[in-house]
C-alpha positions in Angstrom: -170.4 -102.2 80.7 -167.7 -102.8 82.8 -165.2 -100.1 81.3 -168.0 -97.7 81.6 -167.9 -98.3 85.3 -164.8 -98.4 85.9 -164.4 -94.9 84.0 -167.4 -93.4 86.1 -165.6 -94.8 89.1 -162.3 -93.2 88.1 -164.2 -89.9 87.0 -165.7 -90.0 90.6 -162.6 -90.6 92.6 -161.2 -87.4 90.3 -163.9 -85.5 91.3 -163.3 -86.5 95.5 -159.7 -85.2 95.0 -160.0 -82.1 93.4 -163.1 -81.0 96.0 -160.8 -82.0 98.7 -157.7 -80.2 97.4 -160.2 -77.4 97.2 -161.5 -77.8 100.3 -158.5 -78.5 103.1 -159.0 -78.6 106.9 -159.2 -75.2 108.0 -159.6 -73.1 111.3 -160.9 -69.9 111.3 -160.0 -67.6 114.0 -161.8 -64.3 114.1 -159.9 -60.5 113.8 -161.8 -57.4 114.8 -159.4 -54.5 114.5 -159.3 -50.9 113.7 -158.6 -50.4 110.0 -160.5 -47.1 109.6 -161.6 -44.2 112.0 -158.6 -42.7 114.3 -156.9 -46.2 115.3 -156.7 -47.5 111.5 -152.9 -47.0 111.3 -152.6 -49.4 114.6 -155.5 -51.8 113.0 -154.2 -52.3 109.9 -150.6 -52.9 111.6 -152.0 -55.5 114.1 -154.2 -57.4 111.7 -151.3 -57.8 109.0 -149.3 -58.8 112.5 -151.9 -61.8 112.8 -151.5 -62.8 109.2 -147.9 -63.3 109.4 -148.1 -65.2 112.5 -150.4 -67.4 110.8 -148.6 -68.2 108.0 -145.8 -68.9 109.6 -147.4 -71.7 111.8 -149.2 -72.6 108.3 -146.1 -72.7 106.8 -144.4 -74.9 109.7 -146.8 -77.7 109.7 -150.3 -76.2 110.6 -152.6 -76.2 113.8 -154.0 -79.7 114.9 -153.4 -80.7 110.9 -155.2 -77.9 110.0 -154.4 -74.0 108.2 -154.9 -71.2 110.1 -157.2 -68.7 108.2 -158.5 -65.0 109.9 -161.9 -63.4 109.2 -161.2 -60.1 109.6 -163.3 -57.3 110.4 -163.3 -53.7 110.5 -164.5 -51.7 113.7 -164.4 -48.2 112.5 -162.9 -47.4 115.9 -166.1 -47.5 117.1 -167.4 -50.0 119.9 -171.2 -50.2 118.5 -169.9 -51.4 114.9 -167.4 -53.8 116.4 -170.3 -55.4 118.6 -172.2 -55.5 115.4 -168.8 -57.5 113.3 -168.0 -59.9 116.5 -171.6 -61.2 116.6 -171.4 -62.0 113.1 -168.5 -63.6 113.8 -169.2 -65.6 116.6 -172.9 -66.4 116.7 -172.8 -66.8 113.0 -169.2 -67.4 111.9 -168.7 -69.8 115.0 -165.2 -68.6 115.4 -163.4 -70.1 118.7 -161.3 -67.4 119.2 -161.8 -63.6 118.5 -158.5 -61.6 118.2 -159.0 -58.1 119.2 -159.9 -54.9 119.4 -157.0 -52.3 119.3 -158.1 -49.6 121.7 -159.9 -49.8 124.9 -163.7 -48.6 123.5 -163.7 -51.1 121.2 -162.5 -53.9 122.9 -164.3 -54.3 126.3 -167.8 -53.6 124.3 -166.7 -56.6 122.4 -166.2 -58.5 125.8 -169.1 -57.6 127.6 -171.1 -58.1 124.7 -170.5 -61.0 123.1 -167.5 -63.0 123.4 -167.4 -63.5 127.7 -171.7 -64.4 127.3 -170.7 -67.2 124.6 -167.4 -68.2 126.9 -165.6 -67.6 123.7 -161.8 -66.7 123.5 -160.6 -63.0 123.4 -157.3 -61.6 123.0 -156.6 -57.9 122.7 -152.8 -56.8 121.5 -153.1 -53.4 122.5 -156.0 -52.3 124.8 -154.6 -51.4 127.8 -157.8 -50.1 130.0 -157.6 -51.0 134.0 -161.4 -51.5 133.5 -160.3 -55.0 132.0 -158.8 -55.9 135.1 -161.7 -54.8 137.0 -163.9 -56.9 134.9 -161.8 -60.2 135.2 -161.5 -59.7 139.0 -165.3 -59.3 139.1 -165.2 -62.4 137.3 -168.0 -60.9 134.8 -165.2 -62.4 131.5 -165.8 -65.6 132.2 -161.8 -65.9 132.3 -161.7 -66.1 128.5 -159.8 -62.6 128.1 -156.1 -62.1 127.6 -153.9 -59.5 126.4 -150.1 -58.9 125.4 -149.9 -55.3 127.0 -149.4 -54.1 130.3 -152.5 -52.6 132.0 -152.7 -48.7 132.2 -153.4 -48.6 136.0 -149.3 -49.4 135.9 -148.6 -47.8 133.1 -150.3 -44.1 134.6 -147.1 -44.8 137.2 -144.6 -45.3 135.2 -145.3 -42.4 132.6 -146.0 -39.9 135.8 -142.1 -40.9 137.3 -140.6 -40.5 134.0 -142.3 -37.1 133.1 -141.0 -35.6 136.4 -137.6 -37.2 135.4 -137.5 -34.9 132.2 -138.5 -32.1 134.0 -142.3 -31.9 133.8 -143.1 -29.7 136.9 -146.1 -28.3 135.8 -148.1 -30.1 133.1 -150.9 -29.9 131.0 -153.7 -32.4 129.8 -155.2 -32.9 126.9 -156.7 -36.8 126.3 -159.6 -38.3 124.5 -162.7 -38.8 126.2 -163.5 -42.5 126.1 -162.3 -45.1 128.6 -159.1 -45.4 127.8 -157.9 -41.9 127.9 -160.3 -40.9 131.3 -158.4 -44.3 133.0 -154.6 -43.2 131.7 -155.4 -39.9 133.4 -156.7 -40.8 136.6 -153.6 -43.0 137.4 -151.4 -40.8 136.0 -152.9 -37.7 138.1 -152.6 -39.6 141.0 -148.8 -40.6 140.8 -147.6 -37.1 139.3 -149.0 -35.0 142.4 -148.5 -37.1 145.0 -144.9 -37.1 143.6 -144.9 -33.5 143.8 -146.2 -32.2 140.2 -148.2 -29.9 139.3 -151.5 -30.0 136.7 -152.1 -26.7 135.7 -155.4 -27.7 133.2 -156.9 -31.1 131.9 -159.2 -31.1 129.0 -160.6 -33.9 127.2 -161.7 -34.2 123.4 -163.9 -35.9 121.6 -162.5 -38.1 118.2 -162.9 -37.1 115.0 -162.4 -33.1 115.0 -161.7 -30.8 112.3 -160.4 -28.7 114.8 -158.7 -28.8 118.4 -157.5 -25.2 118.5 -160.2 -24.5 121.4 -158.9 -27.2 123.6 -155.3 -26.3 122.3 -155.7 -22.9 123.8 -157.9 -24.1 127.2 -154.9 -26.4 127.9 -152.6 -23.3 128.4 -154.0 -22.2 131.0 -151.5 -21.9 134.5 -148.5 -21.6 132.1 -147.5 -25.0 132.3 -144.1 -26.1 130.9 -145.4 -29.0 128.5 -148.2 -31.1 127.8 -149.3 -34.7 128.2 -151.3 -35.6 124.9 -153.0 -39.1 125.5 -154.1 -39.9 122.5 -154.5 -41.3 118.9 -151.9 -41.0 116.2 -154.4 -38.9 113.7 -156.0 -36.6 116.5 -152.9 -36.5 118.4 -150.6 -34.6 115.2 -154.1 -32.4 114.8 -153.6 -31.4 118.4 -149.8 -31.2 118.7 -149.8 -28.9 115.8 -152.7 -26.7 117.7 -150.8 -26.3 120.9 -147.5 -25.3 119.0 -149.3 -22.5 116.3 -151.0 -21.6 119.4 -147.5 -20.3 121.6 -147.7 -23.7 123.8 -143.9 -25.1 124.7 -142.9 -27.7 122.3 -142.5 -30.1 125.0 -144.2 -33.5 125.3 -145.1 -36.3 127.3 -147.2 -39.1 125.2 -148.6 -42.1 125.4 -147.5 -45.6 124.1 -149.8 -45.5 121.0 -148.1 -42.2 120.6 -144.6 -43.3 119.0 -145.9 -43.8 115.6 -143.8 -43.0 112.3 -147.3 -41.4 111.0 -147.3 -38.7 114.3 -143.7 -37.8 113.9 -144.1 -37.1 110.1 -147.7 -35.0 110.7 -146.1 -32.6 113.2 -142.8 -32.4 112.0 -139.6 -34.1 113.9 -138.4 -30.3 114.6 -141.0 -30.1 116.9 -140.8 -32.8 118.9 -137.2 -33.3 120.0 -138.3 -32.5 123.4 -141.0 -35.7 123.3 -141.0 -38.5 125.7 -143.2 -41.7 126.3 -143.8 -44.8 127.4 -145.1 -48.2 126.4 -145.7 -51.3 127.6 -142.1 -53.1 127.3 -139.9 -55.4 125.5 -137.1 -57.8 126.4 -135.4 -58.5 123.3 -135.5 -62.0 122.5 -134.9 -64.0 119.0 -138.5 -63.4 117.9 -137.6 -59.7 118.1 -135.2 -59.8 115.7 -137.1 -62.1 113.2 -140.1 -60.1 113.6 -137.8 -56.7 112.8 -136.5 -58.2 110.0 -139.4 -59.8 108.2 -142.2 -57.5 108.9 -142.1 -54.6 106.6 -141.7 -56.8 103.9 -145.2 -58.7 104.6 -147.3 -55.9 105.7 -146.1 -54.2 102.4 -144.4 -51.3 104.3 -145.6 -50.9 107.7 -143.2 -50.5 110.2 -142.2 -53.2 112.8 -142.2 -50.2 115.6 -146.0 -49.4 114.8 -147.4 -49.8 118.4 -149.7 -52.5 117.9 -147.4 -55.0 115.3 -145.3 -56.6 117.6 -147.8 -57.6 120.1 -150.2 -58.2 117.8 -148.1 -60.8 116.2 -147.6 -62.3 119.4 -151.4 -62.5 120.4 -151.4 -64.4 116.9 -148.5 -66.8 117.7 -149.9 -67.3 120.8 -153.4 -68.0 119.8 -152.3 -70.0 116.8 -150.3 -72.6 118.9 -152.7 -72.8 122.0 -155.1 -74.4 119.2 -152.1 -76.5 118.2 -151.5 -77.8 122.4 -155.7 -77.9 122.9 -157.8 -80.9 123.8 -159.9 -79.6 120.9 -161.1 -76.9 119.2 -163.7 -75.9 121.7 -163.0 -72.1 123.0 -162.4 -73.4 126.8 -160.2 -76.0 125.6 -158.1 -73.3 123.9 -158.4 -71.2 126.7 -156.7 -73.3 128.8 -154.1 -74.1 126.4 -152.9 -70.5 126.1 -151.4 -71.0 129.2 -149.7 -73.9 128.3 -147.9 -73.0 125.5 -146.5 -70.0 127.9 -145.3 -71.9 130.4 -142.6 -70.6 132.4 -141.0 -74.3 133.1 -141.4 -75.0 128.9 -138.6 -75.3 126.8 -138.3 -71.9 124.8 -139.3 -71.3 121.2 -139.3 -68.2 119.0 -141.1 -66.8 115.9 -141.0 -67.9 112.8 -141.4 -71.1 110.4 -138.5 -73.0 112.3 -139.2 -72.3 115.6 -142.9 -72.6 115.1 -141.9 -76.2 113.8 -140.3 -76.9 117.3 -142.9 -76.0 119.0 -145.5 -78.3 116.9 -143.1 -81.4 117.5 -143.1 -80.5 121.3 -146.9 -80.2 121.5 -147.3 -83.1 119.4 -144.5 -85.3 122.5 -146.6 -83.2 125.0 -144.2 -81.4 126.3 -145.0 -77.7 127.7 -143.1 -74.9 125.6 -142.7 -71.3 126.2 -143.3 -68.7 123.7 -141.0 -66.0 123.8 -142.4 -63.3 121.6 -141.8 -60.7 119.9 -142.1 -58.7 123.1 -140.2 -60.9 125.0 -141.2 -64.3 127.2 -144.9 -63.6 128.0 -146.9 -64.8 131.1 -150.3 -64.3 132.0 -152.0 -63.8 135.3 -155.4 -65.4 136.4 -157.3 -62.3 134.5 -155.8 -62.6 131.6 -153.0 -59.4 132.3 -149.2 -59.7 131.4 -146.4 -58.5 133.6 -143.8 -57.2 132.1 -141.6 -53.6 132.2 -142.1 -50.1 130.8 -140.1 -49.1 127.7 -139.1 -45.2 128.6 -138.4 -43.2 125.1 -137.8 -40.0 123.7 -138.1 -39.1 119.7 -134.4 -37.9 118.2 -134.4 -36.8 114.7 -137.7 -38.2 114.4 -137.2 -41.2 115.3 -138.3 -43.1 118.5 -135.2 -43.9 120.8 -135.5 -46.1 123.7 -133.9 -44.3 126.7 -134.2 -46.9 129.7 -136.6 -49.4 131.3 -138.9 -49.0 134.2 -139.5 -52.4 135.7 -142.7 -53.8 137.1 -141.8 -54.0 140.8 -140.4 -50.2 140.6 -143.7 -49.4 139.3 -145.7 -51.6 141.8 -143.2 -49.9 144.7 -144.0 -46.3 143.7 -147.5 -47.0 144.3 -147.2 -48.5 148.0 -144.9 -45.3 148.9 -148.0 -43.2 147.3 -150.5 -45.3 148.6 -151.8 -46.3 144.8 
């Protein structure tokens, strides 16, 4: 009798350690991003960005003891269906933390919606909308949203100084109707003339076209000598390639979603060696180079320069180690952590399993560290914005160059001498 119970007891303690072995201590952190519809290519870039940030706090120790695991969702570009995927997430999923959306229409539906009513953690890589701002100032986010791009109403500036720069005097406008493109406009329109430009015609589109050659052709109205296309990297090669077959000057001012591999290859590098941008920039630090070197290989060929993968790793690396440095695993708790692990007087840590090791030890001591990402040392303001420069760039034999950097307070002075 008793070697019968002492096997049951041993079969039993078997049994405990394989279910726990199957079942460790996990934290799930919610992804909504744009991996179909006219955003996918930045989607599927950001959310593999996550993943790798992930693994390599997994990989250095964990968060709080715990692996870091997405549930990932796709939006379809579209703000209803993304609604739709971060309630399941939240209400039902119970995430703390909702990474995302890519673009502007997705993300502040997401907001308003459903994560700033539940007071639950959002950070966007890419959406770049002033109506975020306006939101957080209103305080209608609940001071829950964050994001590791600059905000367009700067952004409008710096694009508007550079154009004129190159030698945009008279410009055309073609951008896609939803919030982000009607916002990029409006700030743009407003630094360009009151610099002294000149819009000859601005026509917006609506996603998802067979066709643009109608707005191709309004858009060359007033002869103007090139054309800013603020747009998506799908749409935007659809429309390039209507404004060139259609006689318009091969001359371009884009967009910081706009330097994508995937554009440059649908239009044709011939056509686009008179293209300039800009973007939301980067000070080179060590997490730069780790990233650029250890990307491709985990996203299974995506390129570290897609618009969205840098900062979208950071938003990951940055979320990831907030739940390390929180109180708990309540979304506030975390909220407040993000700033913590950011902070300007922390000692500095980088990307990757080593790093990421450092900065577990230092949480663990509780002392402040200071993430400098992939985009360089990040800081965020009391809504949730990041300062940081403009990347100015040009494509070159199809590939994106960097030309020279705009900085915030040149941007921010351009706008008291125009009275932005």
């Amino acid at each position: 009798m008793m070697k019968t119970l002492l096997m049951l007891a041993a079969a039993g303690l078997a049994l405990s350690a394989g279910a726990a072995a199957a079942d460790p201590c996990k934290i799930t952190v919610g992804v909504v991003m744009e991996l179909t519809g006219p955003a996918g290519e930045y989607g599927q870039a950001g959310a593999k960005s996550v993943e790798m940030a992930f693994r390599d706090i997994n990989d250095a120790g964990g968060a709080r003891g715990c692996t870091l695991v997405t549930d990932t969702r796709d939006s379809q570009s579209t703000g209803s269906v993304a609604v739709d995927a971060a309630t399941q997430l939240v209400q039902v999923g119970k995430v703390p933390v909702l990474i995302g959306g890519i673009i502007s229409s997705v993300t502040i539906p997401i907001l308003t919606s459903v994560t700033a009513p539940a007071k639950v953690v959002q950070v966007s890589p890419a959406s770049s909308s002033p109506t975020l701002t306006a939101l957080g100032r209103a305080g209608k986010t609940n001071g829950i949203f964050f994001r590791t791009i600059t905000s367009d109403a700067l952004q409008g500036t710096a694009a508007a100084k550079y154009a004129l720069d190159r030698g945009f005097k008279k410009i055309a406008i073609i951008h896609v109707n939803n919030d982000f493109g009607v916002n990029m406009v409006a700030e743009f329109k407003k630094a360009y003339e009151a610099l002294g430009g000149e819009i000859t015609k601005t026509v917006p589109y609506n996603e998802n076209q067979a066709s643009y050659q109608s707005e191709a052709t309004a858009a060359m109205d007033g002869d103007p000598d090139g054309l800013y296309l603020v747009s998506t990297p799908v749409d935007g090669a659809t429309i390039a390639r209507a404004w060139i077959s259609g006689g318009g000057v091969a001359k371009f001012l884009l967009n910081d979603g706009m330097n994508s591999p995937d554009f440059i290859q649908s239009v044709g590098a011939k056509y686009l060696d008179e293209a300039y941008g800009t973007s939301s920039g980067t000070s080179p630090t060590a997490s730069t180079e780790y990233f650029n070197a250890n990307y491709k290989a985990f996203s299974g060929g995506i390129e570290p320069s897609n618009p969205a993968a840098d900062r979208a790793y950071d938003a990951g690396a940055i979320v990831g180690l907030a739940i390390a440095a929180a109180a708990s695993t309540e979304p506030l708790a975390i909220r407040d952590a993000i700033y913590k692990v950011v902070d300007p007087s922390g000692t500095p840590v980088h990307a990757g399993k080593a790093e990421f090791a450092k900065a577990l030890d230092l949480i663990k001591q509780g002392k402040p560290i200071r993430y400098e990402g992939v985009i360089g040392p990040v800081a965020f303001d009391k809504v949730g914005d990041i300062i940081g420069p403009f990347r100015l760039w040009k494509i070159t034999d199809g590939k994106v160059v960097t030309t020279g950097e705009m900085s915030t307070d040149e941007v921010n002075a351009i706008k008291a001498k125009i009275g932005g």
